[in-house]
C-alpha positions as CSV (number, residue, x, y, z in Angstrom):
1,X,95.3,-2.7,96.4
2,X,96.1,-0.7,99.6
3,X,97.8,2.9,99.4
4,X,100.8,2.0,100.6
5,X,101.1,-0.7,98.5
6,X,100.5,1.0,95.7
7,X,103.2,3.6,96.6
8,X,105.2,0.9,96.9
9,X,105.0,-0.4,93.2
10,X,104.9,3.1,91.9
11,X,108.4,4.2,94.1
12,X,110.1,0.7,92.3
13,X,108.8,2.1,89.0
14,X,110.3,5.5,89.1
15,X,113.5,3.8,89.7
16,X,113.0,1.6,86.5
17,X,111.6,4.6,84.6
18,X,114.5,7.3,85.6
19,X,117.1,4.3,85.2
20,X,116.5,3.7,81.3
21,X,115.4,6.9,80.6
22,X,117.6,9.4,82.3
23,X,118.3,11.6,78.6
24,X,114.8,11.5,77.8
25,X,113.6,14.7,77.1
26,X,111.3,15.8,80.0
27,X,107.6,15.4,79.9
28,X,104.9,18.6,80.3
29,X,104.1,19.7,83.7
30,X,100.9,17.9,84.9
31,X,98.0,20.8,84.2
32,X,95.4,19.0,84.8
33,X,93.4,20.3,88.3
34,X,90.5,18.8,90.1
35,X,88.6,21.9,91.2
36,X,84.9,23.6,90.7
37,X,85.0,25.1,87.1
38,X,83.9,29.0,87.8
39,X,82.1,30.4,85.3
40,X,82.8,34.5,85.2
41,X,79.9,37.0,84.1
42,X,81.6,39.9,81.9
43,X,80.3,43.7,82.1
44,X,81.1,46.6,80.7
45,X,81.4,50.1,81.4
46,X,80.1,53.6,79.9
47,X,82.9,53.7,77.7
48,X,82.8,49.7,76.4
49,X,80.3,48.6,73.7
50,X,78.2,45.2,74.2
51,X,79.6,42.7,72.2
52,X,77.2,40.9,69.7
53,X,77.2,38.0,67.2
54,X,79.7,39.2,64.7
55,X,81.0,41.9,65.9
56,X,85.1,42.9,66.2
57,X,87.4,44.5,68.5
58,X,89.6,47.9,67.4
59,X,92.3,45.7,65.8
60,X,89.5,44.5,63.2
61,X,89.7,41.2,64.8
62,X,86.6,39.2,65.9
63,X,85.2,39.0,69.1
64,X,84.7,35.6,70.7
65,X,80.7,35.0,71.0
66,X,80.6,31.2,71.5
67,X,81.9,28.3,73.3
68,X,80.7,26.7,76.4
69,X,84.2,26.5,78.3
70,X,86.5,23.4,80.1
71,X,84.4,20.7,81.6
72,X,85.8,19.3,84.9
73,X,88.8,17.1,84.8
74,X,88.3,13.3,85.9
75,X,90.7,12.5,88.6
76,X,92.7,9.6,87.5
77,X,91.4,6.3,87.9
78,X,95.0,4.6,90.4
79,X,94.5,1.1,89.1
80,X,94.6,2.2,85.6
81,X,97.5,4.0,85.7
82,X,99.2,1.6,87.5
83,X,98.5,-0.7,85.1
84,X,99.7,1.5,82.1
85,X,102.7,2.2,83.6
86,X,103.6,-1.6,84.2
87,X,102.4,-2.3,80.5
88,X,104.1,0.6,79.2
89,X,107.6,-0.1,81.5
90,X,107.0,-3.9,79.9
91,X,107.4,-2.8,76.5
92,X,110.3,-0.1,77.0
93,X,108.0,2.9,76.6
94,X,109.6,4.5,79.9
95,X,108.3,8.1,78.9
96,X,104.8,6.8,79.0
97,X,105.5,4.7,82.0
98,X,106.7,8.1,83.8
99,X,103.8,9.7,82.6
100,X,101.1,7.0,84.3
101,X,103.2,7.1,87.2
102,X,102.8,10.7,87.6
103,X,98.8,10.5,86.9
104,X,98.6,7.6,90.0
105,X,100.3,9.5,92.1
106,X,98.5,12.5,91.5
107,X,95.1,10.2,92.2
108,X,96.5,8.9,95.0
109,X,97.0,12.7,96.3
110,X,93.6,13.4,95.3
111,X,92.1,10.4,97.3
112,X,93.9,11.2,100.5
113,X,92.4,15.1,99.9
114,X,88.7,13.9,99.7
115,X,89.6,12.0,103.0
116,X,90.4,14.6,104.7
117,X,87.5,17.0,103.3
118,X,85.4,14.3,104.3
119,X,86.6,14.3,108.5
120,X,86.2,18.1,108.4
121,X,83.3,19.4,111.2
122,X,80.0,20.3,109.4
123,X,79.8,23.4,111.5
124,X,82.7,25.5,113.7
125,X,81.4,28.0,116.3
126,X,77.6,27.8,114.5
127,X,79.1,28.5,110.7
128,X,77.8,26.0,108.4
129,X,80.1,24.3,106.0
130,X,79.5,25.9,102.3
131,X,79.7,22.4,100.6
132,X,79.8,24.2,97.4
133,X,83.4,25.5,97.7
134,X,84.8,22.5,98.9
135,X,88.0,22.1,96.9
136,X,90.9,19.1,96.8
137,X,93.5,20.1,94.4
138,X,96.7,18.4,93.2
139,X,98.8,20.8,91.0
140,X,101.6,18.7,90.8
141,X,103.2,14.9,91.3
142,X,104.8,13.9,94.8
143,X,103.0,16.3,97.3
144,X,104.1,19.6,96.0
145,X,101.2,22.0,96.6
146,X,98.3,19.5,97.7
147,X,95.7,21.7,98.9
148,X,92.4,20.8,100.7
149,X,90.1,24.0,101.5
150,X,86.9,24.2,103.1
151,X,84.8,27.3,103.8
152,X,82.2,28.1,106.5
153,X,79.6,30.7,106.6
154,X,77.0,32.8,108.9
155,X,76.0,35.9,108.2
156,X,79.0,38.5,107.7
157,X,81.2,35.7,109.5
158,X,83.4,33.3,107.6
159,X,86.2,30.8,107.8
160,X,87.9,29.3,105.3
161,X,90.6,26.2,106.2
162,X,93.3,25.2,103.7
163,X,95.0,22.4,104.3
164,X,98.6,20.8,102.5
165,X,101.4,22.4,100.8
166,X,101.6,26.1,100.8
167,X,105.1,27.5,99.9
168,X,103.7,31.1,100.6
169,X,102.5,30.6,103.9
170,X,105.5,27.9,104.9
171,X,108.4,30.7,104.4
172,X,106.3,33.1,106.5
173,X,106.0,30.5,109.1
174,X,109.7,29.5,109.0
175,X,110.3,33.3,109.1
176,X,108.6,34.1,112.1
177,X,109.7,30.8,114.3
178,X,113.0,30.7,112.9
179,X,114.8,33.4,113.3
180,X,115.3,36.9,115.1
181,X,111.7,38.0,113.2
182,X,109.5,37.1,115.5
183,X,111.4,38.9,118.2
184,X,111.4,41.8,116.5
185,X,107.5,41.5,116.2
186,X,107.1,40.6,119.9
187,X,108.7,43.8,121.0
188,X,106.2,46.1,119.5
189,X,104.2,44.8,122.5
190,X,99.9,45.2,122.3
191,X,100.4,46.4,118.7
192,X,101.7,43.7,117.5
193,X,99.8,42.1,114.2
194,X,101.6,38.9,114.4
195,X,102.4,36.2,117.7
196,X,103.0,32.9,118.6
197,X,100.8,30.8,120.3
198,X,99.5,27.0,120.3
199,X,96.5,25.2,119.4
200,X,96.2,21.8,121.1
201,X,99.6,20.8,121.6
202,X,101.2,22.6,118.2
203,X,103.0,25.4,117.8
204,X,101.0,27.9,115.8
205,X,101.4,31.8,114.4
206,X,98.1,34.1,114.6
207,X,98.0,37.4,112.5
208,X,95.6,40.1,112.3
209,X,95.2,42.5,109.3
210,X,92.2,44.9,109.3
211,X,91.0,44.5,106.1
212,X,91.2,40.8,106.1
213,X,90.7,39.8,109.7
214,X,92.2,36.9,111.7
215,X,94.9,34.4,110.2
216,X,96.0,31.3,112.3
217,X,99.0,29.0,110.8
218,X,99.7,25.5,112.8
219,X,102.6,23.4,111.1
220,X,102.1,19.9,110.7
221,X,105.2,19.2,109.8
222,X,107.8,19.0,107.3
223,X,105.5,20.3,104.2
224,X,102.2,20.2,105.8
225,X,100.1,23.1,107.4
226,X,97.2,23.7,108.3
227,X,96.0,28.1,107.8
228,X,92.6,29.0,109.5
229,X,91.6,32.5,108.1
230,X,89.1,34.0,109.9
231,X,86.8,37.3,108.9
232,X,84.6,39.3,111.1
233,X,85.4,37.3,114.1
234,X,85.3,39.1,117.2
235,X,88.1,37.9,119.5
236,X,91.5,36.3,119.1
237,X,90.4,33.4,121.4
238,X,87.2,33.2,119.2
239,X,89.6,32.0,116.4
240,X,91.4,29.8,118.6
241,X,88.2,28.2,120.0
242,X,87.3,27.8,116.0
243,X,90.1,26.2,115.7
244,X,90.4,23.9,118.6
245,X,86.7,22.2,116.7
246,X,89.1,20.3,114.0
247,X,90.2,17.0,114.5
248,X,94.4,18.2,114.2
249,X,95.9,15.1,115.2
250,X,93.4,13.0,112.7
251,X,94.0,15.4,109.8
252,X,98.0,14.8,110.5
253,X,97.9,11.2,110.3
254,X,96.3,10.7,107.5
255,X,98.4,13.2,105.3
256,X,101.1,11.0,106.8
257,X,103.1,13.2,108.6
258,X,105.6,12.5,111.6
Protein backbone atom coordinates (compact mmCIF):
# COMPACT_ATOMS: atom_id res chain seq x y z
CA UNK A 1 0.00 0.00 0.00
CA UNK A 2 1.41 3.34 -1.22
CA UNK A 3 1.98 6.33 1.40
CA UNK A 4 -0.47 8.30 0.13
CA UNK A 5 -2.80 5.76 0.20
CA UNK A 6 -2.29 4.95 3.41
CA UNK A 7 -2.75 8.56 4.57
CA UNK A 8 -5.69 8.38 2.94
CA UNK A 9 -7.34 5.53 4.97
CA UNK A 10 -5.76 6.78 8.16
CA UNK A 11 -7.23 10.75 7.44
CA UNK A 12 -11.03 8.77 6.98
CA UNK A 13 -10.25 6.98 10.25
CA UNK A 14 -9.54 9.95 12.37
CA UNK A 15 -12.80 11.31 11.30
CA UNK A 16 -14.61 7.97 12.42
CA UNK A 17 -12.43 7.83 15.54
CA UNK A 18 -12.99 11.68 16.73
CA UNK A 19 -16.70 11.33 15.46
CA UNK A 20 -17.79 8.50 18.14
CA UNK A 21 -15.40 9.32 20.55
CA UNK A 22 -15.27 13.06 20.93
CA UNK A 23 -15.81 12.80 25.27
CA UNK A 24 -13.28 10.19 25.43
CA UNK A 25 -10.85 10.87 27.82
CA UNK A 26 -7.58 11.71 25.97
CA UNK A 27 -4.86 9.14 25.39
CA UNK A 28 -0.98 9.55 26.66
CA UNK A 29 1.29 11.50 24.59
CA UNK A 30 3.25 9.18 22.23
CA UNK A 31 6.88 8.73 24.22
CA UNK A 32 8.08 6.38 22.31
CA UNK A 33 11.44 7.83 20.21
CA UNK A 34 13.43 6.15 17.58
CA UNK A 35 16.95 7.35 18.39
CA UNK A 36 20.63 5.76 19.37
CA UNK A 37 20.19 4.76 23.11
CA UNK A 38 23.41 6.79 24.80
CA UNK A 39 24.82 5.16 27.48
CA UNK A 40 26.48 7.89 30.08
CA UNK A 41 29.70 7.01 32.13
CA UNK A 42 29.29 8.48 35.86
CA UNK A 43 32.42 10.11 37.84
CA UNK A 44 32.89 11.45 40.77
CA UNK A 45 34.79 13.98 42.42
CA UNK A 46 37.22 14.52 45.56
CA UNK A 47 34.41 15.08 47.69
CA UNK A 48 31.96 11.93 46.28
CA UNK A 49 32.47 8.31 47.43
CA UNK A 50 32.45 5.40 44.75
CA UNK A 51 29.38 3.68 44.90
CA UNK A 52 29.52 -0.18 45.54
CA UNK A 53 27.16 -3.16 45.76
CA UNK A 54 25.11 -2.25 48.73
CA UNK A 55 25.86 0.73 49.51
CA UNK A 56 23.36 3.96 50.33
CA UNK A 57 23.09 7.52 49.83
CA UNK A 58 22.90 10.26 53.03
CA UNK A 59 19.11 9.83 53.20
CA UNK A 60 19.83 5.96 54.20
CA UNK A 61 18.38 5.09 50.92
CA UNK A 62 20.07 2.53 48.51
CA UNK A 63 22.03 3.35 45.70
CA UNK A 64 21.04 1.92 42.36
CA UNK A 65 23.96 -0.71 41.27
CA UNK A 66 22.12 -2.76 38.59
CA UNK A 67 20.08 -2.63 35.56
CA UNK A 68 21.17 -2.64 32.01
CA UNK A 69 18.88 0.42 30.77
CA UNK A 70 15.94 0.98 27.80
CA UNK A 71 16.64 -1.09 24.66
CA UNK A 72 15.83 0.73 21.42
CA UNK A 73 12.17 1.27 20.45
CA UNK A 74 10.94 -0.64 17.22
CA UNK A 75 9.42 1.78 14.93
CA UNK A 76 5.98 0.77 14.21
CA UNK A 77 5.27 -1.76 11.75
CA UNK A 78 2.35 0.74 9.13
CA UNK A 79 0.43 -2.25 8.03
CA UNK A 80 -0.12 -3.47 11.39
CA UNK A 81 -1.37 -0.59 12.78
CA UNK A 82 -3.46 0.05 10.12
CA UNK A 83 -4.95 -2.98 10.43
CA UNK A 84 -5.53 -2.59 14.29
CA UNK A 85 -7.06 0.51 13.87
CA UNK A 86 -9.60 -0.86 11.20
CA UNK A 87 -10.19 -4.01 13.52
CA UNK A 88 -10.46 -2.00 16.54
CA UNK A 89 -12.84 0.98 14.67
CA UNK A 90 -14.85 -2.38 13.56
CA UNK A 91 -15.65 -3.39 16.92
CA UNK A 92 -16.30 0.24 18.56
CA UNK A 93 -13.01 0.37 20.42
CA UNK A 94 -12.35 4.00 18.97
CA UNK A 95 -9.77 4.82 21.75
CA UNK A 96 -7.68 1.93 20.54
CA UNK A 97 -8.41 2.73 16.97
CA UNK A 98 -6.94 6.42 17.74
CA UNK A 99 -4.22 4.93 19.33
CA UNK A 100 -3.03 2.63 16.06
CA UNK A 101 -3.75 5.51 14.08
CA UNK A 102 -1.34 7.59 15.97
CA UNK A 103 1.49 4.67 15.86
CA UNK A 104 0.98 4.49 11.69
CA UNK A 105 1.35 7.83 11.41
CA UNK A 106 4.24 8.15 13.47
CA UNK A 107 5.82 5.10 11.11
CA UNK A 108 4.86 6.68 8.35
CA UNK A 109 6.97 9.91 9.71
CA UNK A 110 9.66 7.68 10.52
CA UNK A 111 9.87 6.08 6.93
CA UNK A 112 9.91 9.37 5.08
CA UNK A 113 12.96 10.43 7.85
CA UNK A 114 15.22 7.31 6.83
CA UNK A 115 14.41 8.53 3.17
CA UNK A 116 15.79 11.45 3.47
CA UNK A 117 18.88 10.31 5.79
CA UNK A 118 19.39 7.98 3.08
CA UNK A 119 19.72 11.03 -0.05
CA UNK A 120 22.13 12.90 2.24
CA UNK A 121 25.86 13.37 0.51
CA UNK A 122 28.43 10.94 2.18
CA UNK A 123 30.88 13.70 2.35
CA UNK A 124 30.48 17.88 2.18
CA UNK A 125 33.63 19.90 1.54
CA UNK A 126 35.98 16.55 2.42
CA UNK A 127 34.02 15.86 5.98
CA UNK A 128 32.88 12.32 6.13
CA UNK A 129 29.42 11.48 7.23
CA UNK A 130 29.64 10.05 11.05
CA UNK A 131 27.10 7.30 10.27
CA UNK A 132 27.02 6.57 13.90
CA UNK A 133 25.00 9.75 14.85
CA UNK A 134 22.60 9.54 12.24
CA UNK A 135 19.29 10.17 13.89
CA UNK A 136 15.32 10.15 12.48
CA UNK A 137 13.10 11.04 15.34
CA UNK A 138 9.32 11.33 15.58
CA UNK A 139 8.28 12.89 18.93
CA UNK A 140 4.92 13.26 18.19
CA UNK A 141 1.82 12.28 15.63
CA UNK A 142 1.10 14.53 12.48
CA UNK A 143 4.52 16.21 11.74
CA UNK A 144 5.03 18.12 14.87
CA UNK A 145 8.84 18.03 15.55
CA UNK A 146 10.05 15.37 12.88
CA UNK A 147 13.64 15.72 12.99
CA UNK A 148 16.29 14.15 10.59
CA UNK A 149 20.06 15.03 11.68
CA UNK A 150 23.15 14.02 10.19
CA UNK A 151 26.77 14.88 11.32
CA UNK A 152 30.02 15.24 9.40
CA UNK A 153 33.52 15.16 10.59
CA UNK A 154 37.35 16.11 9.82
CA UNK A 155 39.67 16.88 12.08
CA UNK A 156 38.48 19.96 14.41
CA UNK A 157 35.86 20.63 11.60
CA UNK A 158 32.22 19.54 11.80
CA UNK A 159 28.76 19.96 10.50
CA UNK A 160 25.84 18.80 11.72
CA UNK A 161 22.38 19.12 9.39
CA UNK A 162 18.93 18.83 11.11
CA UNK A 163 16.28 18.56 9.12
CA UNK A 164 12.03 18.89 9.96
CA UNK A 165 10.19 20.64 12.56
CA UNK A 166 12.02 22.93 14.80
CA UNK A 167 9.75 25.41 16.72
CA UNK A 168 13.02 26.97 18.26
CA UNK A 169 14.65 27.70 15.21
CA UNK A 170 11.18 28.54 13.11
CA UNK A 171 10.25 31.64 15.56
CA UNK A 172 13.92 32.89 15.12
CA UNK A 173 13.49 32.52 11.46
CA UNK A 174 10.04 34.27 11.35
CA UNK A 175 11.65 36.82 13.65
CA UNK A 176 14.30 37.92 11.55
CA UNK A 177 12.36 37.82 7.91
CA UNK A 178 9.26 39.05 9.35
CA UNK A 179 9.49 41.88 10.91
CA UNK A 180 11.58 45.23 11.65
CA UNK A 181 14.31 42.64 13.44
CA UNK A 182 16.32 41.97 10.77
CA UNK A 183 16.61 45.72 10.05
CA UNK A 184 17.66 46.48 13.16
CA UNK A 185 20.47 43.71 12.70
CA UNK A 186 21.44 44.91 9.19
CA UNK A 187 22.24 48.38 10.53
CA UNK A 188 24.96 47.34 12.81
CA UNK A 189 26.81 46.97 9.45
CA UNK A 190 30.33 44.48 9.33
CA UNK A 191 29.46 43.58 13.00
CA UNK A 192 26.57 42.10 12.40
CA UNK A 193 26.23 38.29 13.80
CA UNK A 194 23.12 37.64 11.90
CA UNK A 195 22.05 38.32 7.79
CA UNK A 196 20.09 37.22 5.16
CA UNK A 197 21.20 35.56 2.19
CA UNK A 198 20.15 32.59 -0.22
CA UNK A 199 21.24 29.19 -0.93
CA UNK A 200 20.15 28.04 -4.32
CA UNK A 201 17.07 29.78 -5.02
CA UNK A 202 15.80 29.94 -1.04
CA UNK A 203 15.75 32.48 1.19
CA UNK A 204 18.07 31.61 4.07
CA UNK A 205 19.43 33.36 7.57
CA UNK A 206 23.30 32.74 8.46
CA UNK A 207 24.58 33.54 12.12
CA UNK A 208 27.84 33.50 13.58
CA UNK A 209 28.47 33.09 17.45
CA UNK A 210 32.15 32.65 18.56
CA UNK A 211 31.84 29.95 20.70
CA UNK A 212 29.75 27.88 18.47
CA UNK A 213 30.69 28.94 15.00
CA UNK A 214 28.52 29.28 11.73
CA UNK A 215 24.65 28.70 11.75
CA UNK A 216 22.76 28.65 8.32
CA UNK A 217 18.72 28.36 8.46
CA UNK A 218 16.87 27.84 4.84
CA UNK A 219 12.98 27.47 5.20
CA UNK A 220 11.32 24.92 3.38
CA UNK A 221 8.23 25.91 3.91
CA UNK A 222 5.34 26.07 6.05
CA UNK A 223 6.85 23.78 9.01
CA UNK A 224 9.83 22.50 7.38
CA UNK A 225 13.66 23.80 7.61
CA UNK A 226 16.43 22.84 6.93
CA UNK A 227 19.63 24.34 9.86
CA UNK A 228 23.31 23.74 8.69
CA UNK A 229 25.56 24.41 11.90
CA UNK A 230 28.85 24.72 11.03
CA UNK A 231 32.13 24.69 13.63
CA UNK A 232 35.60 25.68 12.88
CA UNK A 233 34.86 26.64 9.38
CA UNK A 234 36.86 29.28 8.07
CA UNK A 235 34.70 31.52 5.82
CA UNK A 236 31.03 32.47 5.56
CA UNK A 237 31.09 31.38 1.84
CA UNK A 238 32.82 28.05 3.05
CA UNK A 239 29.39 27.33 4.83
CA UNK A 240 27.47 28.34 1.93
CA UNK A 241 29.55 26.19 -0.51
CA UNK A 242 28.82 23.31 2.32
CA UNK A 243 25.63 23.92 1.82
CA UNK A 244 25.09 24.36 -1.76
CA UNK A 245 26.40 20.03 -1.68
CA UNK A 246 22.68 18.95 -0.48
CA UNK A 247 20.22 18.05 -2.77
CA UNK A 248 17.53 21.05 -1.28
CA UNK A 249 14.94 20.70 -3.85
CA UNK A 250 15.02 16.64 -3.38
CA UNK A 251 14.99 16.87 0.39
CA UNK A 252 11.73 19.33 -0.10
CA UNK A 253 9.79 17.07 -2.14
CA UNK A 254 9.92 14.31 -0.41
CA UNK A 255 8.96 15.84 3.02
CA UNK A 256 6.08 16.99 0.87
CA UNK A 257 6.23 20.53 0.98
CA UNK A 258 4.84 23.23 -1.55
Amino acid sequence: MCLLKKCTLLSILCVLCFSYNSNAQLLKKLKDKVNNAVNGNSSTNSNQTTSTAGSTNSSGSPTNTKGGGLTNTTPPDVNQQIADAEKSQASGNYSDARYSIQQALMGIELQIGKEVLQSLPATVSGLQKDTTQNKVMSTQWGWNNLTIQSVYKKADQQLTVTIGNNTVYSGFVDLYFNNAGYMQTQSNGNNQNVKQTKIKSYRALITYDESKGYTLLVQLGQSSLIVWECVNFATEQDVMNAANAFDIDGIKKMLGEQ
